[in-house]
C-alpha positions as CSV (number, residue, x, y, z in Angstrom):
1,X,0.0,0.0,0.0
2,X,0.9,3.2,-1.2
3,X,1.4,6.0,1.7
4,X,2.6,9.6,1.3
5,X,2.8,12.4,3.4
6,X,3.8,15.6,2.6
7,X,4.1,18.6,5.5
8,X,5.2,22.3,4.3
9,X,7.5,20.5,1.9
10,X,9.1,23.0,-0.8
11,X,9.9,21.1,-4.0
12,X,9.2,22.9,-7.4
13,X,7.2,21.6,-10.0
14,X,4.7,22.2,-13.5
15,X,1.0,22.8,-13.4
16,X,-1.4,19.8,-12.9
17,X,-2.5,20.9,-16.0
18,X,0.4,20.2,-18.4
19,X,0.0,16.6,-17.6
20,X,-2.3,14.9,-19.9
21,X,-4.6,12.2,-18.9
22,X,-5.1,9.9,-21.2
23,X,-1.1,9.3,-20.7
24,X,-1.7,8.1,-17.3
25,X,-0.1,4.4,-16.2
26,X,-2.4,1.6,-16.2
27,X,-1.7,0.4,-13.0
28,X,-4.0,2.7,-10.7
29,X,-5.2,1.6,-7.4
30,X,-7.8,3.1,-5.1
31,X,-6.5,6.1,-4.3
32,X,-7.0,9.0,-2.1
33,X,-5.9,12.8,-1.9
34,X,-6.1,14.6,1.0
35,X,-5.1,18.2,1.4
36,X,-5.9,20.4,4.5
37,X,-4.4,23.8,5.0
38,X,-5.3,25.3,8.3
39,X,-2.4,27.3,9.6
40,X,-1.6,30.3,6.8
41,X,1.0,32.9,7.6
42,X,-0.5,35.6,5.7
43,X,-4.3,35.1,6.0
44,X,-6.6,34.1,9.0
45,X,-5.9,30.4,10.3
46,X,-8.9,27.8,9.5
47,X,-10.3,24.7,12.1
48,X,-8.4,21.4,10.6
49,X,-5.4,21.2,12.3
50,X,-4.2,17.1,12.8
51,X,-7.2,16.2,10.3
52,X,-4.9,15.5,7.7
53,X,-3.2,12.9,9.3
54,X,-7.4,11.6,11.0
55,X,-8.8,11.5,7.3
56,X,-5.4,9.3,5.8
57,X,-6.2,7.2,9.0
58,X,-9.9,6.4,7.7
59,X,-9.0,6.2,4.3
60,X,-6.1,3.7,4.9
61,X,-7.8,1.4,7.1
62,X,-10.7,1.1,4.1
63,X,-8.3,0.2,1.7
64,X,-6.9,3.4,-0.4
65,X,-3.4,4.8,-0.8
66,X,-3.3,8.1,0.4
67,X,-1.5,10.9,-0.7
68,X,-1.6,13.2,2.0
69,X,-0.5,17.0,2.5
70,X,-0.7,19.2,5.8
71,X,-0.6,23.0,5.9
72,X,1.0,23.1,2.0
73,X,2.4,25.8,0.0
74,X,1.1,26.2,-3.4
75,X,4.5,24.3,-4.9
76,X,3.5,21.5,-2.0
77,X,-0.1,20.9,-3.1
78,X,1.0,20.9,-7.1
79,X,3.7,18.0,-6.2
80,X,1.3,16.5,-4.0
81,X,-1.3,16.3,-6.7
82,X,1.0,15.6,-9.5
83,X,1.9,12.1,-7.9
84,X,-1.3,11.5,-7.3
85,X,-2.7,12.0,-10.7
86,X,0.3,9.8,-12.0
87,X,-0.5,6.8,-9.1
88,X,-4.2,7.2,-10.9
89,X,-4.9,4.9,-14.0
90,X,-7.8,3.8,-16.0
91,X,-8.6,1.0,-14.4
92,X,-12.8,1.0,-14.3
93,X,-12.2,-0.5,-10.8
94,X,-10.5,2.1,-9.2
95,X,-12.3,4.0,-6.3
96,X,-11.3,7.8,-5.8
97,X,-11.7,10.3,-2.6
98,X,-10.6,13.6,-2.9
99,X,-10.8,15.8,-0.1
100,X,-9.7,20.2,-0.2
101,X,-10.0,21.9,3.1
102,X,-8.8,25.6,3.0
103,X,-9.2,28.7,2.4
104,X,-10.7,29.1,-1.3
105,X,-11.0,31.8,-3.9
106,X,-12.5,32.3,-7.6
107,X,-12.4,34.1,-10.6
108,X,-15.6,33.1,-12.2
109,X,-14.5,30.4,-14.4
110,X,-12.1,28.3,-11.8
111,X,-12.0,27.9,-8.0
112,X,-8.7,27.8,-6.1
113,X,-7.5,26.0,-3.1
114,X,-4.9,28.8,-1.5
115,X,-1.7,27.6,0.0
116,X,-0.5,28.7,3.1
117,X,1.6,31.1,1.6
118,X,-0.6,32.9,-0.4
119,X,-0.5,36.7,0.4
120,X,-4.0,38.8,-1.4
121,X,-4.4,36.8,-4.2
122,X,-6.2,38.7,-7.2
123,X,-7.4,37.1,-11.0
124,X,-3.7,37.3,-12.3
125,X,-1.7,36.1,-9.5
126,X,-4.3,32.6,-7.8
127,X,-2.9,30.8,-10.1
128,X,0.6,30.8,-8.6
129,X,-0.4,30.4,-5.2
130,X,-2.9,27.8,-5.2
131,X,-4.0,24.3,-7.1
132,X,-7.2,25.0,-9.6
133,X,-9.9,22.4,-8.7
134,X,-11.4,21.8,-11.8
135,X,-9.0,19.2,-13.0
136,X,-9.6,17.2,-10.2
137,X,-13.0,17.5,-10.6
138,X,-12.4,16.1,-14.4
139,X,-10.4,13.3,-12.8
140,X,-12.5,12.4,-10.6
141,X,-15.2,12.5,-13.9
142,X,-13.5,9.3,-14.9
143,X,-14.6,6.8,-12.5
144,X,-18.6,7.7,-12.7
145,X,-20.0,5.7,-9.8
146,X,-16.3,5.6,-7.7
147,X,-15.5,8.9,-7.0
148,X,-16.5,11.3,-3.9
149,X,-15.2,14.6,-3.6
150,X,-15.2,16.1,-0.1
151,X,-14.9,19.9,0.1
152,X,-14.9,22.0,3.5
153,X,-16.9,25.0,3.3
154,X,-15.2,28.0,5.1
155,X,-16.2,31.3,6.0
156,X,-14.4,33.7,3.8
157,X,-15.3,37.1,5.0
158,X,-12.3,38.4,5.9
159,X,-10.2,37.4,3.1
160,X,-8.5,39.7,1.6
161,X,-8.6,39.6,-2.4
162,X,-7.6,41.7,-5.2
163,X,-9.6,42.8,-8.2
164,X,-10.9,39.9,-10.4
165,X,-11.4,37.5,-7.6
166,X,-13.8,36.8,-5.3
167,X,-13.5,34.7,-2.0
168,X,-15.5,31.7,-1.4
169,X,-15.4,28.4,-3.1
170,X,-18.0,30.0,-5.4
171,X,-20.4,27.6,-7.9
172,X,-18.8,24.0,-8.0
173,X,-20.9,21.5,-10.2
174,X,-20.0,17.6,-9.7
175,X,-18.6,15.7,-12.6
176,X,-21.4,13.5,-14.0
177,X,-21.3,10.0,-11.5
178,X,-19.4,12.0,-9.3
179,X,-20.5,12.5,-5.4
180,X,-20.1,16.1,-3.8
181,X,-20.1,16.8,-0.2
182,X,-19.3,20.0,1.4
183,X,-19.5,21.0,5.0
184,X,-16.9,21.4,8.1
185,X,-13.6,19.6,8.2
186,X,-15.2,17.6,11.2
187,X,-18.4,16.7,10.1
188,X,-17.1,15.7,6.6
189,X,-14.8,13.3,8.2
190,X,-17.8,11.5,10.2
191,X,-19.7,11.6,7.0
192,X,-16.5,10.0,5.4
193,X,-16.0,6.9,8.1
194,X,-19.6,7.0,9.1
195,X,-21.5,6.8,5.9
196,X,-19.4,6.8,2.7
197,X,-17.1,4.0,3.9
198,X,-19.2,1.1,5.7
199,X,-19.9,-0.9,2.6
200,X,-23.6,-1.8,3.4
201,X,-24.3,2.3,2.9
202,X,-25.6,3.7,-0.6
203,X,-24.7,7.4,-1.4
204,X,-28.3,8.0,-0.5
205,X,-28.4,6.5,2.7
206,X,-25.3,7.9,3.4
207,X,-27.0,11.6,2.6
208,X,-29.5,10.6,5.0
209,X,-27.0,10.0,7.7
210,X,-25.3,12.6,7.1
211,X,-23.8,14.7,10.1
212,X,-25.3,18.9,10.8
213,X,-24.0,21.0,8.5
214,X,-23.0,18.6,6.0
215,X,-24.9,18.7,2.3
216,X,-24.4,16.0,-0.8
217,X,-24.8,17.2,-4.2
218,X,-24.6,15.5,-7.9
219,X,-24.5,11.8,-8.2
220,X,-26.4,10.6,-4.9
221,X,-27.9,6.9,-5.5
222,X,-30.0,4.8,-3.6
223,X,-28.5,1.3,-5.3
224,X,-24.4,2.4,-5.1
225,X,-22.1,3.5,-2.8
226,X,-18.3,3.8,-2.7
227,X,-17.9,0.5,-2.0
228,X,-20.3,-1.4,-4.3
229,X,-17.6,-2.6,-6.4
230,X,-17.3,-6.1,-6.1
231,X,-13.4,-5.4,-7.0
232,X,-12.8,-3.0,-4.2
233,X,-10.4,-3.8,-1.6
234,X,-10.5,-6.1,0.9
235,X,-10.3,-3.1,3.6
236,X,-7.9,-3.5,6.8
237,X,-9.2,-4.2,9.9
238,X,-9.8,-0.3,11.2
239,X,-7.3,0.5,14.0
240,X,-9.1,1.3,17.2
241,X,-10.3,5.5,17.0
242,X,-10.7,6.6,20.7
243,X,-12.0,10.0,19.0
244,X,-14.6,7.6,17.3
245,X,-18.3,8.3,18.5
246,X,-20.3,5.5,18.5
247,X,-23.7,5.6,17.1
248,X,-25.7,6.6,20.3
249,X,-23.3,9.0,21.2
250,X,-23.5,10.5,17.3
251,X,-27.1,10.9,17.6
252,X,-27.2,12.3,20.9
253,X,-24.9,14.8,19.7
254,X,-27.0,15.5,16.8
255,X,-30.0,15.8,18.8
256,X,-28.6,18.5,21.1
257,X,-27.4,20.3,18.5
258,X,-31.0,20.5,16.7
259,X,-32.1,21.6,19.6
260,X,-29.2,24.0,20.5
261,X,-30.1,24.8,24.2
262,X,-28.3,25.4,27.4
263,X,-30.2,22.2,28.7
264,X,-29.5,20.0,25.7
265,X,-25.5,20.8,25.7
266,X,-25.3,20.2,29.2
267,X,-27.7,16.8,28.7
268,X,-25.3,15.5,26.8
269,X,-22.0,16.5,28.7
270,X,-23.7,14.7,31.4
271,X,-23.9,11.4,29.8
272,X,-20.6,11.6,27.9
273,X,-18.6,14.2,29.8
274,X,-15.1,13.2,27.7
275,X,-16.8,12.2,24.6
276,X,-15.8,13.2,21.1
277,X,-18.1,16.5,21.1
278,X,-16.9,17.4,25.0
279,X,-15.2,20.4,24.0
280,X,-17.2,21.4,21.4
281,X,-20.2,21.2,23.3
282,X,-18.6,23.5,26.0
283,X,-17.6,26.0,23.4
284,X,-21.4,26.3,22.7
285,X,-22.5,26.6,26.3
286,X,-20.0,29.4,26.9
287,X,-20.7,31.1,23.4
288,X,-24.5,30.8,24.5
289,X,-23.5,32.4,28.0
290,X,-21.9,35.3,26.6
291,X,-24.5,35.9,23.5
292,X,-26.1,37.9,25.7
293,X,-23.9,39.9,26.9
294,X,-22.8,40.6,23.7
295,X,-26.0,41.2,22.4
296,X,-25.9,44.3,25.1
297,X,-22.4,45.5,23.9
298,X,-24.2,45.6,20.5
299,X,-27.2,47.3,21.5
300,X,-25.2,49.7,23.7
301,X,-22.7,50.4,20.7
302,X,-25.3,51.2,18.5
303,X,-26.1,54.2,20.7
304,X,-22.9,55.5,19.3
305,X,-22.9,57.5,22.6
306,X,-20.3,61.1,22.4
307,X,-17.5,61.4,25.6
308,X,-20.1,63.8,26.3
309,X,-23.0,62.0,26.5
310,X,-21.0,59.1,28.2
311,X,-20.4,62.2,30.9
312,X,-24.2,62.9,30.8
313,X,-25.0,59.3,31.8
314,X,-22.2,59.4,34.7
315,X,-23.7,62.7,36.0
316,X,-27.3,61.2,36.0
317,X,-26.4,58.1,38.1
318,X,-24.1,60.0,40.8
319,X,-27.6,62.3,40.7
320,X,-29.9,59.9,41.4
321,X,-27.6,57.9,43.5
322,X,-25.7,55.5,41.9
323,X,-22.3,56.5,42.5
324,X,-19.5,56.4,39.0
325,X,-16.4,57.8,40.9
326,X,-15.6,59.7,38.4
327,X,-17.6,61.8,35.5
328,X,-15.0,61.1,33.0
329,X,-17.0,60.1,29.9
330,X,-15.3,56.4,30.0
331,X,-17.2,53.7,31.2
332,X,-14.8,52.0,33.8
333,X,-16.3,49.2,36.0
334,X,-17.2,51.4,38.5
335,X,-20.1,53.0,35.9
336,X,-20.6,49.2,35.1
337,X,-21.7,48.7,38.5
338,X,-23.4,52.0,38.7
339,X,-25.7,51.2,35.8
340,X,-26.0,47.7,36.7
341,X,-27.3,48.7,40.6
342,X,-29.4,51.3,38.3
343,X,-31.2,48.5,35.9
344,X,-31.6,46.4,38.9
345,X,-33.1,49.1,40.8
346,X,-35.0,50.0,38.3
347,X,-36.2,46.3,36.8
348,X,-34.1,46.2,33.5
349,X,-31.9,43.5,32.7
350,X,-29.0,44.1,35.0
351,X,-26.3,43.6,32.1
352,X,-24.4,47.2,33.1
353,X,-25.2,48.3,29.2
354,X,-27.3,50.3,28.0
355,X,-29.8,50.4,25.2
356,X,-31.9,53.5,24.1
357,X,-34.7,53.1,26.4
358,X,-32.9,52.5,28.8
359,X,-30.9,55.8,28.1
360,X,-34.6,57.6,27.4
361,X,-35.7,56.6,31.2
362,X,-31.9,57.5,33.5
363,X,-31.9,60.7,31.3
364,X,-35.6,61.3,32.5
365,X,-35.3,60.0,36.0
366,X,-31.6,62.2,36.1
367,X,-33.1,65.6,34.7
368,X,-36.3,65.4,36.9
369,X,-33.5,64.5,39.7
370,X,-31.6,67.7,38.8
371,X,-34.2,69.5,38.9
372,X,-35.8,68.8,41.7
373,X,-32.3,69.5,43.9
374,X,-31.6,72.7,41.6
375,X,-35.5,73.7,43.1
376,X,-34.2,72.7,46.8
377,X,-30.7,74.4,46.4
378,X,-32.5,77.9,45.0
379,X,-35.1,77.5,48.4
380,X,-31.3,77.1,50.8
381,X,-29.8,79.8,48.8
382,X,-33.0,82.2,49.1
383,X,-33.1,81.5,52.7
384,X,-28.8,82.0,52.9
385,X,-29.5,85.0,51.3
386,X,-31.7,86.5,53.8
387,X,-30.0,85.6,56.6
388,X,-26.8,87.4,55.4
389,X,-29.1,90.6,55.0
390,X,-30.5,90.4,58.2
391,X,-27.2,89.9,59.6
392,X,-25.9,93.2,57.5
393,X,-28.6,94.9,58.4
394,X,-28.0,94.0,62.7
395,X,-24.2,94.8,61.9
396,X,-22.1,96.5,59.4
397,X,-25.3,98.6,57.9
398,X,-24.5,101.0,60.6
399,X,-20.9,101.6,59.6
400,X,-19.2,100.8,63.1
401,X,-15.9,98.8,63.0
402,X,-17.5,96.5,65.4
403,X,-20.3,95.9,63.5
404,X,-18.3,95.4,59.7
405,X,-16.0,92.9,61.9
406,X,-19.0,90.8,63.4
407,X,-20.5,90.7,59.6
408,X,-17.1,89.3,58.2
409,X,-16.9,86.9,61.0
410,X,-20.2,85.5,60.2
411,X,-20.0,85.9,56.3
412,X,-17.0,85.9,55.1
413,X,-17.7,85.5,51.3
414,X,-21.2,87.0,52.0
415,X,-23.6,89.2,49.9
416,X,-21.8,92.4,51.6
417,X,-18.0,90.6,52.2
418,X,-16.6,93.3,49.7
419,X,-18.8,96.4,51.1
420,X,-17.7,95.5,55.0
421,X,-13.6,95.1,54.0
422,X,-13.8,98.2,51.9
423,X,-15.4,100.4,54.8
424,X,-12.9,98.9,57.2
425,X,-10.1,99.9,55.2
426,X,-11.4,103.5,55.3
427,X,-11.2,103.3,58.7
428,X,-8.3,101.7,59.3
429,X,-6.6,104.5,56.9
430,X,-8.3,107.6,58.6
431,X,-7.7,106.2,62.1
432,X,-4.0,105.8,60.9
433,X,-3.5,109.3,59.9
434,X,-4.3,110.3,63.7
435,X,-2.1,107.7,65.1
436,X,1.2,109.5,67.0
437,X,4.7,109.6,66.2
438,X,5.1,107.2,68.9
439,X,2.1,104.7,68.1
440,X,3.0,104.2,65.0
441,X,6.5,103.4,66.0
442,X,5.2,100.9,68.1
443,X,2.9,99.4,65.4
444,X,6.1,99.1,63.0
445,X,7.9,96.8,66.0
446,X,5.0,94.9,66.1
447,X,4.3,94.1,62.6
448,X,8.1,93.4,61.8
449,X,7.8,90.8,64.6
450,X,4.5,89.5,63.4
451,X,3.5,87.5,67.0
452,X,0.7,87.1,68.7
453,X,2.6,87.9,71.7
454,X,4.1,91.4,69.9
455,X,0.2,92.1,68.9
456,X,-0.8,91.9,72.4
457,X,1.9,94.3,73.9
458,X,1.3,96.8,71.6
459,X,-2.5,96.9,72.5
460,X,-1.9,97.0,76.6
461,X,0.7,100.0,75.8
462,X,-1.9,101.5,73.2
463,X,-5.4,99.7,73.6
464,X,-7.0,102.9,71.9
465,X,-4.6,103.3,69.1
466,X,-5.6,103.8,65.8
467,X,-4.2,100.8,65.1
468,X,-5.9,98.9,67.2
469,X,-8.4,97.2,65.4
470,X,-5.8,95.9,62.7
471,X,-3.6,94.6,65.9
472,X,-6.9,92.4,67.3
473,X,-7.8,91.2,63.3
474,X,-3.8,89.8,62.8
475,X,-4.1,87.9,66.7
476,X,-7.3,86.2,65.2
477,X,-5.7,85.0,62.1
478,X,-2.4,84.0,64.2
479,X,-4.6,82.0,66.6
480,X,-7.0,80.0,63.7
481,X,-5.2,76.4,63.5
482,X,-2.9,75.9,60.6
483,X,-3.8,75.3,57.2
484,X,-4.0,71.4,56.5
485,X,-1.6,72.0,53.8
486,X,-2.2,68.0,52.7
487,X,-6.1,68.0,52.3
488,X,-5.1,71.5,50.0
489,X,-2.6,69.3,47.9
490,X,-6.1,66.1,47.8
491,X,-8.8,68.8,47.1
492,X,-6.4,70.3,44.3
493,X,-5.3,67.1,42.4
494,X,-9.2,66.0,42.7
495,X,-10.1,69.2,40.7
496,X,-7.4,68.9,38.2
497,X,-9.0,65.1,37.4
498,X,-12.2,66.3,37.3
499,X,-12.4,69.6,35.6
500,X,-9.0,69.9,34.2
501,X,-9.1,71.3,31.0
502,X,-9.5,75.0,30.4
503,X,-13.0,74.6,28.6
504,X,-14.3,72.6,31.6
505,X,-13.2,75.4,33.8
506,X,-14.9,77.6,31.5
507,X,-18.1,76.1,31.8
508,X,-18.0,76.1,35.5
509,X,-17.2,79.9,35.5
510,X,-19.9,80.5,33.7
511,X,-22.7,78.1,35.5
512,X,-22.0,79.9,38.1
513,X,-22.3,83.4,36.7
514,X,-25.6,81.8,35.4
515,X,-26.3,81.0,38.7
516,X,-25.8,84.5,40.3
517,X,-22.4,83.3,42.3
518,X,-20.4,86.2,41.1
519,X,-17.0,84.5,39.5
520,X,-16.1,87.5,38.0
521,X,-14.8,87.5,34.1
522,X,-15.1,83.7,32.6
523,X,-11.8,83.0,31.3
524,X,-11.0,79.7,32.1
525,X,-8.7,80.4,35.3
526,X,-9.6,80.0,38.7
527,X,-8.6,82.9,40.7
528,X,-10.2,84.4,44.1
529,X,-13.4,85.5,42.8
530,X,-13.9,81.8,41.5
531,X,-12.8,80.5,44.5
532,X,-14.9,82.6,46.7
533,X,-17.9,82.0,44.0
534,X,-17.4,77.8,44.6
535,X,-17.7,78.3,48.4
536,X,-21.1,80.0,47.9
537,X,-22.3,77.6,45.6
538,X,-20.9,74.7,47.9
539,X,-22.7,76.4,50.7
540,X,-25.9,76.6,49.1
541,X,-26.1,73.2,47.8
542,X,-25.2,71.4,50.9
543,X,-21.5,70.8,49.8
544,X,-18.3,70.8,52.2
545,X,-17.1,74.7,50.9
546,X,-13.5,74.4,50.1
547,X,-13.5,76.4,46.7
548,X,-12.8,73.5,45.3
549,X,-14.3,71.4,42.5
550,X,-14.8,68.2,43.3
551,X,-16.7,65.4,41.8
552,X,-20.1,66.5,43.9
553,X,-19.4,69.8,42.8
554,X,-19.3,69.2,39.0
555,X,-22.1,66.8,38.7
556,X,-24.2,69.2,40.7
557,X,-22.9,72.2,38.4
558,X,-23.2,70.7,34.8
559,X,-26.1,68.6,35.4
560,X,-28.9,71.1,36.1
């Protein structure tokens, strides 16, 4: 018995079509070809590995000599089929099996099986890197009645062609007497060992058994199959296949595949849980566990939601509760979790994606939200308001340096803040022009030393100094606890993340002019009268007012 095997070999050779047939030796055989490419290094990689080597198994055992190729080049596959044409003969006897797994191109007229080495075929160059089918197809023509060609259907979506081709195996039609079947490299070979081969099975009862996926075309009888020739040979007895389903398992297989559940794939991993479709019935459980959420990722991407409107969404959940930690416009895992709590909450699908009416209801829920807090924040800031009048109008209405400093105390960024530190300085510059020679003198020393101690000395020696008022302000700021330097440095870095960019800043400036918080010019930069602008609105809205933005801050700001 005949046996060859060829694997990436690189021998150079002529065209299967310069040799004639009718000059073929006489002393043909059964005989096989078997070429599967699977592993390319220029296009996408195809399911077949090992089957080369699985299909020459099944054909040896039944009695043909195999000429058999693995991942080929196009020089590989015309070598390959060059000895195998000259091993065929015109004996009437002779079976033949030809089976093409690959990735496969056509210009119309001709299909091509592409060797691993093609690189973008187009019309002028497939001939060079692959083997033309047709003139097996003729060879196969010759032995009406003995002849099966097996051809693996692939999906050729992303192959990349040139002009005057097109990928796909395109129209094939069989040879007259000739069987066709196309399908999967796996199914085909069941169909192969499970109903071509057995010699009680007829092409049409083999079509009958046929595996999922699997479709016979051409010459399909009900009275002859492969092996109806009383001259066939004798096959081998078939080496054991531990891969080899046995019928019950085949047809449970079958079964839960018709049926293509959850419960039918796990059915039959219970009864064979190592058996010949183990991993590909896992591989179907898992791609059924994440169809859905893919199906969200779909749905959600069809959205084709802006960085803004990502923000949007973000500022809506931390509105109505559901905390992003961060408003960023990137959906991280912590808005994952936010909109997954959300759809829980709110008896969706708890996927953490979004589709648009989903989007429709958080955008009404989170603008019905924002308004209702802008609606409490204008009541807190109405009420604010009035007390810091009342308070101006018990203290620093009247003028008094006592009365300007209790107002301050109380409000120091308040309605009037500007009015009271204006009138002081007035003072404080009139009572300085009546201060004495030796006063003054005094005040210098104390203000070059800058103590609360030095402050204090110079009011027992002077307590009704013009100075004095300016002396008892600089002991309260020396006695307020030092700046926490650190939580400066966090609040800072927090606003840099969250309102970073100049046009962000912008937009804040000029919320809160909108707002009536007094920011002074929008420009983008944060000086003392936006600082002094964030307190108030921090105050009003129940925020921690550091001047700072922060994430509260922003979503509160940008959301009404």
């Amino acid at each position: 018995m005949i046996r060859i095997t060829f694997r990436a070999a690189a021998t150079s050779m002529f065209a299967l079509l310069s040799l004639p047939l009718m000059s073929l030796p006489a002393w043909a055989a059964d005989l096989a070809l078997v070429v599967v490419n699977s592993e390319y290094s220029s296009l996408g990689d195809l399911d077949g590995d090992r089957y080369a080597a699985r299909y020459q198994s099944e054909l040896e055992d039944a009695g043909f000599d195999v000429f058999s190729l693995q991942d080929g080049s196009a020089k590989d596959m015309r070598k390959v089929v060059r000895d195998f044409v000259a091993a065929s003969g015109a004996d009437d006897d002779n079976r033949i099996v030809i089976v093409l797994t690959g990735h496969m191109a056509h210009s119309g007229s001709e299909t091509y099986l592409l060797g691993v080495d093609a690189n973008r075929p187009d019309g002028f160059s497939v001939a060079g890197m692959g083997q033309a089918v047709s003139p097996l197809l003729a060879l196969a023509g010759t032995a009406q009645g003995r002849a099966v060609i097996l051809m693996a259907r692939t999906d050729e979506n992303s192959l990349d062609v040139g002009p005057a081709l097109t990928a796909g195996s395109g129209p094939i039609t069989a040879p007259q007497g000739v069987t066709l079947i196309e399908g999967d490299p796996r199914p085909l070979l069941f169909a192969l060992r499970d109903g071509i081969l057995p010699e009680e099975n007829s092409y049409a009862a083999a079509a009958d058994r046929a595996p999922r996926g699997v479709r016979y075309d051409g010459f399909v009888s009900s009275a002859i199959g492969l092996t109806t020739p009383t001259t066939a040979k004798q096959a081998r007895s078939p080496r054991p296949d531990p891969e080899r389903p046995d019928p019950g398992e085949f047809a449970y297989w079958n079964a839960a595949q018709d049926i293509g559940s959850e419960e039918s794939l796990r059915a039959y991993l219970n009864r064979y849980p190592n058996g010949t479709f183990a991993a590909d019935a896992r591989a179907r459980l898992e791609s059924l566990r994440e169809a859905p959420v893919r199906a969200a990722k779909d749905r959600e991407a069809a959205l084709s939601l802006s960085r803004e409107a990502r923000r949007e969404v973000q500022r809506y959940l931390t509105l109505i509760g559901f905390n992003t930690r961060g408003v960023d416009g990137i959906f991280g895992p912590a808005t994952r979790k936010a909109l997954t709590d959300w759809q829980a909450a709110r008896r969706f699908k708890a996927d953490g994606y979004l589709d648009s009416r989903q989007l429709t209801a958080l955008r009404s829920e989170g603008e019905a939200r924002a308004a209702e807090l802008e609606r409490e924040a204008e009541k807190r800031r109405a009420a604010q308001e009035q007390e810091d009048r009342d308070h101006w109008a018990r203290t620093g209405s009247n003028g008094d340096k006592a009365g300007l400093r209790a107002y301050l105390e109380r409000y120091p960024d308040g309605l009037f803040a500007d009015t009271a530190k204006q009138r002081l300085a007035r003072i404080a510059e009139r009572e300085q022009e009546r201060a004495t020679t030796e006063a003054r003198r005094a005040w210098n020393r104390a203000k070059e030393a800058d103590t609360e101690e030095a402050y204090v000395r110079y009011l027992r020696a002077y307590p009704d100094s013009p100075f004095e008022d300016a002396a008892r302000s600089r002991i309260t700021e020396l006695r307020q606890p030092p700046r926490d330097e650190a939580a400066e440095r966090a609040a800072q870095q927090e606003e840099n993340d969250v309102a970073g960019a100049q046009i962000t800043r912008l937009l804040i400036e000029r919320r809160l002019q909108q707002l009536g918080m007094d920011p002074g010019t929008p420009d983008g930069q944060f000086d003392g009268e936006t600082r002094r602008a964030l307190r108030r609105f921090q105050q009003s809205r129940g925020i921690q007012p550091t001047g700072y933005v922060n994430q509260a801050t922003i979503v509160r700001l940008l959301a009404g």
